[in-house]
C-alpha positions in Angstrom: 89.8 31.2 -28.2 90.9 28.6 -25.8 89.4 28.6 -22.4 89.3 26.9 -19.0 87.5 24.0 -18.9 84.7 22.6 -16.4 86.7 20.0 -14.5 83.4 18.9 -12.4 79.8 19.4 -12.8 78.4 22.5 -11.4 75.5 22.5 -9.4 74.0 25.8 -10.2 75.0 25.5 -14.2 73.1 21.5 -14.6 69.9 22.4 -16.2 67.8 21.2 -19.1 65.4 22.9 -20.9 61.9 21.7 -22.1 59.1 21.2 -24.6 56.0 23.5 -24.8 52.6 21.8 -24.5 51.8 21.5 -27.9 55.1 21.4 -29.8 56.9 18.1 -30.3 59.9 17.0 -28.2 63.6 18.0 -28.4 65.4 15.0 -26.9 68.2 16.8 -26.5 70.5 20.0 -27.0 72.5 18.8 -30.1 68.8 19.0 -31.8 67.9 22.8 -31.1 68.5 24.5 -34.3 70.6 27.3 -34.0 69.4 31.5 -33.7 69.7 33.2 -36.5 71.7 36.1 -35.4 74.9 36.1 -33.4 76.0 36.9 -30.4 79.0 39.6 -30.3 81.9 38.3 -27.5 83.0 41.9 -26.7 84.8 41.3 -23.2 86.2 38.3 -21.3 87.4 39.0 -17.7 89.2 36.5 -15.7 89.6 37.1 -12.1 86.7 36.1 -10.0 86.2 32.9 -8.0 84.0 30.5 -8.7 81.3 32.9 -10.3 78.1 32.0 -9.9 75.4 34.9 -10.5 75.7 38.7 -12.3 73.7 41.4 -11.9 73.3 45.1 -13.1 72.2 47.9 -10.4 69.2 49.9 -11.8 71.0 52.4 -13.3 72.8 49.8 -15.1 76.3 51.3 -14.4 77.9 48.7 -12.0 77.8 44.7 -12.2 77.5 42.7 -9.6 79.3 39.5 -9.4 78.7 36.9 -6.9 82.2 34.5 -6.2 80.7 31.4 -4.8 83.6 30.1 -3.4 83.7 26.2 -3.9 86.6 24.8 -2.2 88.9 23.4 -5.6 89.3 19.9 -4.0 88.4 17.4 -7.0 89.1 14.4 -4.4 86.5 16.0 -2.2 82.2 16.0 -2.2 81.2 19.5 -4.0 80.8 22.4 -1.2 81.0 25.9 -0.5 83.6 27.2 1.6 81.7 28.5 5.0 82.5 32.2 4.9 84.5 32.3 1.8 82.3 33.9 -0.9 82.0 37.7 -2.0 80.4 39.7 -4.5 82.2 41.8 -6.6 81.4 45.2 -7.9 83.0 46.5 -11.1 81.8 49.9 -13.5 80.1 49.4 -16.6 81.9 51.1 -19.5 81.0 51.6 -22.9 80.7 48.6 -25.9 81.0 46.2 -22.6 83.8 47.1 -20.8 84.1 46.7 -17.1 86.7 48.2 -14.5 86.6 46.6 -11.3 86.0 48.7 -8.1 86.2 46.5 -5.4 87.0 42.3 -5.5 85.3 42.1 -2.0 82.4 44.5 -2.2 80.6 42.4 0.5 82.6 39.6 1.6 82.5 36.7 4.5 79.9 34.9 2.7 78.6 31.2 1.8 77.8 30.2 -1.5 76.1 33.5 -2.3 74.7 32.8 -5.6 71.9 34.4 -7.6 70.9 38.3 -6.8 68.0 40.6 -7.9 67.5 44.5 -8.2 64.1 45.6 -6.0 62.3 47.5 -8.0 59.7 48.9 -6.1 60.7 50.5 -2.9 59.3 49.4 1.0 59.8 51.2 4.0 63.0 49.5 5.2 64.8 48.9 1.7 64.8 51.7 -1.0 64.1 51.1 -4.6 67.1 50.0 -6.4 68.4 47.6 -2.8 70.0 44.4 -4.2 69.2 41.1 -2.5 71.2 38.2 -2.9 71.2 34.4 -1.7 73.7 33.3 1.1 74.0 30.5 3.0 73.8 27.7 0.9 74.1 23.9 0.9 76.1 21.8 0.6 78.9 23.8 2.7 82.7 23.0 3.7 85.6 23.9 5.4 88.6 25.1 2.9 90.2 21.7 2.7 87.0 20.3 1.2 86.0 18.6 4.1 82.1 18.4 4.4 80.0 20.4 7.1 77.3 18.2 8.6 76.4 20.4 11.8 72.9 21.3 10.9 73.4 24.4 13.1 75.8 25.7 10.8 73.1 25.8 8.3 71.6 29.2 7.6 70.3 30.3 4.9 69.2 33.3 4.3 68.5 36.5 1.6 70.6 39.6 2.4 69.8 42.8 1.4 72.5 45.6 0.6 72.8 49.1 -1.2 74.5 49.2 -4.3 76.1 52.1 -3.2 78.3 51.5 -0.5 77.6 48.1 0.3 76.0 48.6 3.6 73.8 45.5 4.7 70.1 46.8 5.2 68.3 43.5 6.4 68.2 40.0 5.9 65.6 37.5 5.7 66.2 34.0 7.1 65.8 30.9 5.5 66.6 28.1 8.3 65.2 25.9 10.3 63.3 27.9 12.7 62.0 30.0 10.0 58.3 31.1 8.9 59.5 28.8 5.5 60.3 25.4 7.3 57.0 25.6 8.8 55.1 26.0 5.5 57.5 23.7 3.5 58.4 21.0 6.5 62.3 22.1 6.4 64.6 25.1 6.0 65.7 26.0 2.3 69.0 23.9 1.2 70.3 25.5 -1.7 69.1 29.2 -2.6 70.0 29.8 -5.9 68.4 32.1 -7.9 65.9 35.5 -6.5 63.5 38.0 -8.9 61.3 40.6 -8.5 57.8 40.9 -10.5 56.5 44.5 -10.9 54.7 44.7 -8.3 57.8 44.2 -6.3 56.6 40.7 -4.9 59.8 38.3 -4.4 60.2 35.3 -5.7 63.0 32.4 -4.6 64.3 29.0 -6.2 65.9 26.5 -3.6 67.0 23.9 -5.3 66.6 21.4 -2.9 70.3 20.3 -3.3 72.4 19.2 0.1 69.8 19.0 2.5 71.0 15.5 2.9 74.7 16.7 3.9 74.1 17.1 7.1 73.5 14.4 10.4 70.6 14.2 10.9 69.2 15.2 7.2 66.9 17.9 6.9 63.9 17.2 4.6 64.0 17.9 0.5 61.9 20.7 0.3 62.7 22.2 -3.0 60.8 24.8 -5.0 59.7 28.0 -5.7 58.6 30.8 -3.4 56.7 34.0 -3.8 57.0 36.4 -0.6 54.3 39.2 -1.0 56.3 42.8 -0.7 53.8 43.7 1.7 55.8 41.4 4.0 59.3 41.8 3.0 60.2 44.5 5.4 58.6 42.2 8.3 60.3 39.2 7.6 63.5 40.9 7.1 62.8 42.3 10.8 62.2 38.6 12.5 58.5 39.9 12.6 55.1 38.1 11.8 54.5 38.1 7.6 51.4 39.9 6.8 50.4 37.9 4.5 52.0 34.1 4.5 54.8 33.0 1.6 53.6 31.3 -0.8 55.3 27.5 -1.6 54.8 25.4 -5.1 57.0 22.2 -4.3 59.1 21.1 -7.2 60.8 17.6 -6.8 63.0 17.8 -9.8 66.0 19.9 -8.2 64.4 23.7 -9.3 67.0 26.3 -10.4 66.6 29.2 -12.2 64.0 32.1 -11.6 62.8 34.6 -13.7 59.7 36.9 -14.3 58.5 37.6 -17.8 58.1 41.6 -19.1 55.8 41.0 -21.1 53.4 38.3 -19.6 54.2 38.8 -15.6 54.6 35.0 -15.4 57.5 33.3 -13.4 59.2 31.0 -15.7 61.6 28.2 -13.4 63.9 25.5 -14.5 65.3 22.4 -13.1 68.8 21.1 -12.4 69.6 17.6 -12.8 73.1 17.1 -10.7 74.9 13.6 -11.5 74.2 11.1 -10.1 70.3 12.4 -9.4 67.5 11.9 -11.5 64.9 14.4 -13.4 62.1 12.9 -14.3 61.6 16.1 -17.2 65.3 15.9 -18.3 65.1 19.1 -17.3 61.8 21.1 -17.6 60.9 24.8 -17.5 57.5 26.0 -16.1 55.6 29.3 -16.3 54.1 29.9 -12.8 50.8 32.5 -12.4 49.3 33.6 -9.6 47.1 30.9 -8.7 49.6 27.9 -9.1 50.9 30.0 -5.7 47.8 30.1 -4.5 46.7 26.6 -4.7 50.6 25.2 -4.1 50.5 23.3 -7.2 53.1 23.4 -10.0 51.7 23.2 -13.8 52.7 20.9 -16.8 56.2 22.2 -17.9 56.3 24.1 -20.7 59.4 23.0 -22.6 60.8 19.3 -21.6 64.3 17.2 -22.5 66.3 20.1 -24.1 69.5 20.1 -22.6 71.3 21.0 -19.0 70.9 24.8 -18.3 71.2 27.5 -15.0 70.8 31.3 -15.6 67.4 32.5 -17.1 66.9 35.7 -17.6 64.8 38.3 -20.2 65.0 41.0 -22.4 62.9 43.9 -22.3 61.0 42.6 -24.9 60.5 38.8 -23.7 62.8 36.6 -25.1 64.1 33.9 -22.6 68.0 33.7 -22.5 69.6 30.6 -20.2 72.5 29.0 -19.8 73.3 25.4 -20.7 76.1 23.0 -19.4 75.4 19.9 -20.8 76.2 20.0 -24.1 79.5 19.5 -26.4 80.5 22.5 -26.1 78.3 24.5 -23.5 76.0 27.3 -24.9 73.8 29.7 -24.5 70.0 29.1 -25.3 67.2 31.8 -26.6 63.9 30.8 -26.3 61.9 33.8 -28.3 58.3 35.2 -27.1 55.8 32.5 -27.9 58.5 30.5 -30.1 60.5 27.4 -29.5 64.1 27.0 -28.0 67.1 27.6 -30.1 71.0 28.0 -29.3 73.2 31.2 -29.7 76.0 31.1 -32.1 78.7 33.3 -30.7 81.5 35.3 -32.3 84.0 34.9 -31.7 83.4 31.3 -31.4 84.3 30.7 -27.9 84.0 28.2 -25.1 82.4 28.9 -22.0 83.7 27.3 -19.3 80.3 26.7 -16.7 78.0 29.1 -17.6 75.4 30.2 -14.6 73.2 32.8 -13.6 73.0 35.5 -16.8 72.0 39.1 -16.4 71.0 41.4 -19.7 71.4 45.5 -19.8 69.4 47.2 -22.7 71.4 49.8 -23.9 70.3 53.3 -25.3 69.9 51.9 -28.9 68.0 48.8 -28.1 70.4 46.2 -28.4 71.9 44.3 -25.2 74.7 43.7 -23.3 74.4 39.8 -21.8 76.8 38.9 -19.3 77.7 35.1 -18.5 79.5 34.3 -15.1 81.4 30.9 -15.5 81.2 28.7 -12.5 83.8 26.5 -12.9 83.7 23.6 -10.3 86.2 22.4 -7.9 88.8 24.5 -10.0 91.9 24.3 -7.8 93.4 27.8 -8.3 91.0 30.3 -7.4 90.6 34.2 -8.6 91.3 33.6 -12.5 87.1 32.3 -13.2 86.1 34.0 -15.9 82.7 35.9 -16.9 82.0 36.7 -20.9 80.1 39.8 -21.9 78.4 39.0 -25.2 76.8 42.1 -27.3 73.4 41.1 -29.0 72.2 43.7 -32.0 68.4 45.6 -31.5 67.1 43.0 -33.6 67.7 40.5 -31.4 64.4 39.5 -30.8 62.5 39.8 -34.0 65.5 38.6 -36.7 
C-alpha cells in the first residue's frame, strides 16, 4: 500500500527508545527483533491535518483527533500556525470503522497535540472531561514565517466535554504561571497529558522552541505531576493546594504514559535534528518519589530507535511509535520484557507516526489507532491516521 511520505522530521514523532537496567544494549531499531503476532490494518482515513494526537472518550465510542496545524512551508523553520489547529471528533464503528462527526469539533487552536480522558471526576470537570495541550512552541503565521513575540506565547491545557465540545476550564502554562516559578520559565512545547488512577495529572513539555522567541525563555523541559486536588484551582487562576511537582529532563522529553498494572509513569525523549540526546533516546519509569525529590531515575531502555506516542493496554504492554527507522514502525515493549517491533498486515507505511491511543474491545483484543504527523506537508486536510486491530492474545503470544 503506497502512502505519503514524511517530507521533514516531526517534532512530536523523533523518539528513541531504550535499554532496561540489566539487559544489554540495542544500538538501534534495525536490531529489535520483531513481535510475534501481527498487527491487523483494518482502516486508513485520510483527511485530517497535520495529526498529531488520538484519543478515545470513556465510553470508547468517539475518537478524538487533534490537527496540529504546521504551516507546509519546507523553505521555512518548523512551526505551528497561531490559531490554526482543531480537534476532530469522529464515531467509533464496529471492526474499526470511523464516521466523522465534526472536522472542527473545537477549533482556533495552536499546536494542540496530545489529550487525555479524566478519569476521576472534581468539582469543576466531570468524570469523563478530555484535556488536551494548546499553545505550543515553536509557533507561526501561515506563510511559515516564525513568531518571536514572547507575549504570543501561551501555553496552556484546556479542558472540554466530549459531548458538545463546550470548553470547561483551562489551566495556563506561561510565563506568569505557578509552573515558570517552580521550573524558572513557562512550558515550550506541551506535548503529551495522562491521568494515573487516582486522577493526578501528569504533563510532558518537551522543552522544544523556547529559544524561538527574542529574548529566549529558558529550556525547562520535563515532566509534571499536578495533584487532582488542585486541578480545579489551577484551572480557576487560584492558589494550588498542593504545589506541581517538576522532574527536569534535558534530553527533549516526549511521550507520557501511566502504567495499569504498576501505576508508574513511563516518559520518552525526542531527539529533533540537529539537537543532541545524550540516551539516543531513553524511556524512564517515574514513581512517586522521583516527583517528590525532583530527580529523574536511570532510564530504563536506552539507544533503540526514534519514537512519539506511548501508550498501554489494559494488561501493560507498552505500545509507541517510532520515526526513525527504514521504514517507520510501531514498537511493543511487553510487561517486564524487552522491546520489539510490530509487523503489520497489510504491510503498510506509516507516514509520521505520533501520539497512539488503544480501545479494548468486548472480546479482549484492541483497536490501536496511529495519527500520522506528517511535517511541513504542503497540502493540508488529506494526513492520514491508521487503525490497526491487535488479536486478545496480544500480550501473552
Amino acid at each position: 500500500m503506497k502512502r505519503k511520505t514524511l517530507t521533514v522530521f516531526s517534532i512530536m514523532a523523533v523518539l528513541f527508545l531504550a535499554t532496561f537496567l540489566g539487559y544489554s544494549a540495542v544500538s538501534n531499531g534495525a536490531e529489535i527483533p520483531t513481535y510475534p503476532i501481527k498487527g491487523k490494518v483494518v482502516n486508513v482515513l485520510g483527511i485530517f491535518d497535520n495529526p498529531e494526537g488520538a484519543l478515545f472518550s470513556m465510553d470508547g465510542q468517539y475518537l478524538f483527533i487533534s490537527n496540529s496545524a504546521l504551516h507546509g512551508h519546507p523553505d521555512k523553520p518548523f512551526g505551528w500556525v497561531e490559531g490554526g489547529g482543531s480537534i476532530s471528533k469522529l464515531e467509533v464503528g464496529p471492526g474499526g470503522s470511523l464516521k466523522l462527526i465534526d472536522r472542527h469539533f473545537i477549533k482556533d487552536l495552536t499546536g494542540p497535540l496530545g489529550m487525555a480522558v479524566m478519569n476521576v471526576g472534581t468539582n469543576k470537570f466531570p468524570r469523563g472531561t478530555i484535556f488536551a495541550t494548546a499553545g505550543s512552541a515553536p509557533m507561526a503565521l501561515p506563510d511559515g514565517t516564525p513568531i518571536t513575540e514572547p507575549e504570543r506565547h501561551k501555553p496552556k491545557i484546556i479542558a472540554f466535554d466530549p459531548g458538545s465540545g463546550n470548553i470547561l476550564g483551562k489551566i495556563c502554562l506561561g510565563a506568569t504561571s505557578i509552573f515558570a516559578k517552580v521550573s524558572g520559565g513557562p512550558l515550550s512545547l506541551v506535548n503529551a497529558l495522562a491521568f494515573d488512577k487516582a486522577g493526578n495529572l501528569y504533563i510532558v513539555d518537551t522543552g522544544f522552541g523556547h529559544d524561538t522567541y527574542k529574548p529566549a525563555f529558558r529550556y525547562v523541559g520535563g515532566t509534571w505531576k499536578i495533584p487532582v486536588e488542585s486541578i480545579d484551582a489551577l484551572a480557576e487562576g487560584k492558589p494550588a493546594p498542593s504545589r506541581p511537582q517538576f522532574v527536569p529532563n534535558p534530553s527533549w522529553p516526549d511521550g507520557v504514559e501511566v502504567s495499569p498494572i504498576t501505576g508508574e509513569v513511563w516518559i520518552n525523549t525526542v531527539m529533533p535534528p540537529p539537537l543532541e540526546d545524550p540516551y539516543k533516546g531513553g524511556m524512564w519509569a517515574l514513581r512517586a518519589a522521583d516527583f517528590e525529590k525532583g530527580v529523574q531515575p536511570p532510564p530504563l531502555f536506552t539507544g533503540l530507535g526514534r519514537l512519539d506516542g506511548l501508550d498501554f493496554t489494559v494488561r501493560g504492554t507498552c505500545i509507541q511509535t517510532e520515526i526513525g527507522g527504514t521504514p517507520n514502525s510501531v514498537v511493543v515493549v511487553p510487561l517486564g520484557g524487552r522491546p520489539h517491533k510490530l509487523a503489520l498486515e497489510p504491510d503498510v507505511e506509516l507516514a509520521g507516526p505520533a501520539d497512539v491511543d488503544i480501545k479494548t474491545l468486548a472480546d479482549g483484543s484492541y483497536l490501536l489507532v496511529v495519527p500520522e504527523l506528517t511535517a511541513l506537508d504542503p497540502t493540508p486536510w488529506d494526513d492520514e491516521i491508521t487503525v490497526i486491530w491487535l488479536p486478545a492474545n496480544f500480550d501473552s503470544p
